[in-house]
C-alpha positions in Angstrom: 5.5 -21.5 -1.9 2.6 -21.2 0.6 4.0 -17.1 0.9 3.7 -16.9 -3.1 0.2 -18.0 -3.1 -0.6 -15.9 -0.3 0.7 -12.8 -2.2 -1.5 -13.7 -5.3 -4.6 -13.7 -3.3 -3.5 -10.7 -1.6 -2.6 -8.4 -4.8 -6.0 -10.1 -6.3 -8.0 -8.3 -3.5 -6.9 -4.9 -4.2 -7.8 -2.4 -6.5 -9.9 0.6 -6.9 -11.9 0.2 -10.5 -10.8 2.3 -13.7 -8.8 4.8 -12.4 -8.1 8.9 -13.9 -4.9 7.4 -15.0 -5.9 4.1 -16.6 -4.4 4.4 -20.0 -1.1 4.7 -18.4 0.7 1.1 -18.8 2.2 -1.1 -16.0 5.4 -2.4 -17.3 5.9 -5.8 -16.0 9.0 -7.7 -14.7 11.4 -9.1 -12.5 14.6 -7.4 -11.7 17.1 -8.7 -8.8 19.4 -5.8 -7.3 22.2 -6.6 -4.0 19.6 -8.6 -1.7 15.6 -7.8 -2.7 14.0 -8.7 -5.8 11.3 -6.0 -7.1 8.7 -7.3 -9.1 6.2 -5.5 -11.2 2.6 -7.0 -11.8 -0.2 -5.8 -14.0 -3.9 -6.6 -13.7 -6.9 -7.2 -15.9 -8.4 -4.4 -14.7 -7.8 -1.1 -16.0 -5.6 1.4 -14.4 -4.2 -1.2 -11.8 -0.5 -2.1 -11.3 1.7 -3.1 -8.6 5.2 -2.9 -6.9 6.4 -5.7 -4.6 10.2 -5.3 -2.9 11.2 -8.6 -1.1 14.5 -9.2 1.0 16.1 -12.1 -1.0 17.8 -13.2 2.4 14.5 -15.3 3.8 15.5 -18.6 3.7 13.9 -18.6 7.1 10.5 -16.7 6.1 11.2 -14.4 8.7 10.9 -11.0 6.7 9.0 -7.7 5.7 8.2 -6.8 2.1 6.0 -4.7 0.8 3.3 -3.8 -1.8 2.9 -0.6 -3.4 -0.4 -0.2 -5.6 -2.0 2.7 -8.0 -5.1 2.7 -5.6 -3.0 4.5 -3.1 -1.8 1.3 -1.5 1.4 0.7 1.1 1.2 -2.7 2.6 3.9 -4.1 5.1 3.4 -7.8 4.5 5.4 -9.7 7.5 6.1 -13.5 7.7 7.1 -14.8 11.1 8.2 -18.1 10.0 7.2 -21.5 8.4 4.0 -21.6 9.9 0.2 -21.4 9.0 -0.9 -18.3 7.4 -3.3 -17.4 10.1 -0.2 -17.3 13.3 3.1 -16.5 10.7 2.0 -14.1 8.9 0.5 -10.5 9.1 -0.2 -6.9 7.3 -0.1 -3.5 8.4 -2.1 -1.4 5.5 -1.9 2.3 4.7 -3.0 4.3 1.7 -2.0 8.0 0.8 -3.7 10.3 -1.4 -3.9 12.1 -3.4 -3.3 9.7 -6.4 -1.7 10.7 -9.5 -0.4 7.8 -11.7 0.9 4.6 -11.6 3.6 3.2 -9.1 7.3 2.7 -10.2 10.6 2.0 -9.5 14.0 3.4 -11.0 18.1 2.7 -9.9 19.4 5.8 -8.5 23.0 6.6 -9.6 24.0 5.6 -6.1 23.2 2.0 -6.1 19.7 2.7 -4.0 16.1 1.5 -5.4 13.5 4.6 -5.7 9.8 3.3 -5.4 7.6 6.2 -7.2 4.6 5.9 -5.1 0.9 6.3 -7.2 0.9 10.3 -5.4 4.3 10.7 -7.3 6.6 10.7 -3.6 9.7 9.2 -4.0 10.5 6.8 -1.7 14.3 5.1 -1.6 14.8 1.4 -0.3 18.7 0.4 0.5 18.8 -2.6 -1.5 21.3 -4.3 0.7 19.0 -4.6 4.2 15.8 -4.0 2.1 15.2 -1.4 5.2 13.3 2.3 3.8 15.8 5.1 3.8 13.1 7.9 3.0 9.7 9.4 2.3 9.0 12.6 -0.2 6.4 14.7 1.5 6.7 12.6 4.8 8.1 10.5 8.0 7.9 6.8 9.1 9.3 4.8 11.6 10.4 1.1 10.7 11.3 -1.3 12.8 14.4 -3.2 12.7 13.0 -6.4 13.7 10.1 -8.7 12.3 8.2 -9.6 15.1 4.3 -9.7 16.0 4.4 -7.3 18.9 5.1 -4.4 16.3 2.1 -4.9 14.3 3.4 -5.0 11.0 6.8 -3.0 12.0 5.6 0.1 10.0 3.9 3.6 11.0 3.7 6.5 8.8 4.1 9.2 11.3 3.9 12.6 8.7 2.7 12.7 5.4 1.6 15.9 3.1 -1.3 14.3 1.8 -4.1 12.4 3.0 -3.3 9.2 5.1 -5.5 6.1 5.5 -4.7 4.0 8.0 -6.6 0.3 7.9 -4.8 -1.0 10.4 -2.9 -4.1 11.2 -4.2 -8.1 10.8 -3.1 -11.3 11.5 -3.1 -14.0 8.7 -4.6 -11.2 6.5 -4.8 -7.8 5.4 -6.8 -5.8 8.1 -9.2 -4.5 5.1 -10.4 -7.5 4.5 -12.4 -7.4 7.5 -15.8 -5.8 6.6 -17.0 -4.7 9.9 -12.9 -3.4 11.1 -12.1 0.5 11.6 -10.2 2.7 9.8 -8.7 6.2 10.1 -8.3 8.6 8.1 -5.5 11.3 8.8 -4.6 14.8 7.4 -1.4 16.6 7.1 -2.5 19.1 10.2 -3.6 15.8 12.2 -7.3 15.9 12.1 -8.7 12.2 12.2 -11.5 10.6 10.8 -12.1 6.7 11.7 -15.0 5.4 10.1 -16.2 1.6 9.3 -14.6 -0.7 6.5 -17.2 -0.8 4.3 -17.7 2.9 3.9 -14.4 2.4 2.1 -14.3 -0.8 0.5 -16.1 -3.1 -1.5 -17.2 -6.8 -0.3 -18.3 -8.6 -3.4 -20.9 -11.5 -1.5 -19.3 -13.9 -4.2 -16.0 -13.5 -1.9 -15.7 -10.9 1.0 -12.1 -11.3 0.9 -12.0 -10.0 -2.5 -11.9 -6.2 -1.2 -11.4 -3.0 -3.5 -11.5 0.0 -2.9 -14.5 2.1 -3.0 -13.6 5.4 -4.7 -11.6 5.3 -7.6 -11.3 9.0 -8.5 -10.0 11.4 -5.9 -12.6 13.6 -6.9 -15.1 11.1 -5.8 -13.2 10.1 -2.5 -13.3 14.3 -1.5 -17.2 14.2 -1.8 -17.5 11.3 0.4 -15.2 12.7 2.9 -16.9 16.3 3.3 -20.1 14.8 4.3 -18.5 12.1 6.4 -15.3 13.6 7.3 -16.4 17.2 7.6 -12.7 18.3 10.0 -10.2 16.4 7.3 -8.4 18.9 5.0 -9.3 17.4 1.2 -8.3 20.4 -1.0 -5.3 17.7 -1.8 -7.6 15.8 -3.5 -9.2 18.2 -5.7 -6.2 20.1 -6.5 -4.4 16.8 -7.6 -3.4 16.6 -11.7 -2.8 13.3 -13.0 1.3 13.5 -13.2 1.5 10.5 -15.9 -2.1 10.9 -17.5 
């Protein structure tokens, strides 16, 4: 129960506004396939929907899932065991760009799950270990094990697009922290790291409340050209709305 409300509060602190693709609708539900469940959640907000695969073999809250997010989010959430939030559980956080509709899921004919990620990449889950098979467009590395020494267990190592990389945190996700670096990466692997909130938004209501600052892609390139002036964004502005 405790990881269930720690979800909630973790898919209520991200979002990016109205996005291009807003009128698009999140179709909620439930669906249970070999050992992970996938669920689909909508939001009040417009333009905002979510993608969460869980292992259903985590009796012992020892496991990985992960959240998928129309503002380009890809969050390893890890749980360590029956312990307090703040020492058994922790996040590794990544968003790719550009954006182009809402995130998904579909059976292939083969038995696997394919996520459709908010830039359109497919990527495939084996639904019997719950372990990522592949990445349209790019490369990770997961780790086999949930443990705390691999910070999350997830690093996205190529990716076409534009990669954001907030980072790993303890009891939380890493973004939540206002004053915590991120990087920025490209597809020819020119960085950018810059400070949290350039990139997010801290209502003073409720730090932990965190969305994310640029909801167009459009909007995001013009930030990064005056910040970022090395990163590659032509990505961004070349980007149609696949579902719009």
């Amino acid at each position: 129960m405790k990881r269930l409300i720690l979800l909630v509060a973790v898919l209520a602190g991200f979002g990016a506004g109205p996005l291009a693709f807003a009128a698009e609708l999140c179709q909620e539900g439930v669906q249970r396939i070999d050992n992970i469940q996938i669920q689909v959640i909508g939001s009040s907000a417009p333009g905002d929907c979510f993608v969460n695969i869980t292992p259903r073999d985590n009796l012992d809250l020892v496991y990985r899932s992960y959240l998928f997010a129309a503002s380009g989010l890809w969050l390893a959430f890890n749980s360590y065991g029956d312990g307090p939030e703040s020492s058994d559980t922790g996040a590794r956080e990544y968003y790719l760009f550009p954006r182009k509709g809402l995130p998904s899921y579909s059976v292939l004919p083969g038995g696997e799950v394919q996520i459709t990620l908010s830039t359109g990449d497919p990527l495939t889950v084996d639904t019997a270990t719950g372990r990522l098979l592949s990445l349209g467009g790019g490369k990770f590395t997961e780790a086999s094990v949930v443990d705390r020494a691999n910070r999350g267990g997830l690093e996205i190592d190529e990716y076409r697009g534009l990669v954001l990389d907030v980072g790993y945190r303890q009891g939380s996700s890493p973004s939540q922290r206002s004053a915590g670096r991120s990087e920025f990466r490209d597809a020819l692997g020119n960085r950018c790291t810059l400070i949290n909130k350039e990139l997010f938004r801290y209502p003073e209501s409720n730090e932990e409340e965190v969305t994310f600052r640029y909801a167009t892609d459009r909007e995001l390139a013009d930030f990064l050209r005056k910040r970022c002036p090395d990163l590659r964004v032509e990505p961004l502005l070349d980007a149609v709305p696949a579902r719009a």
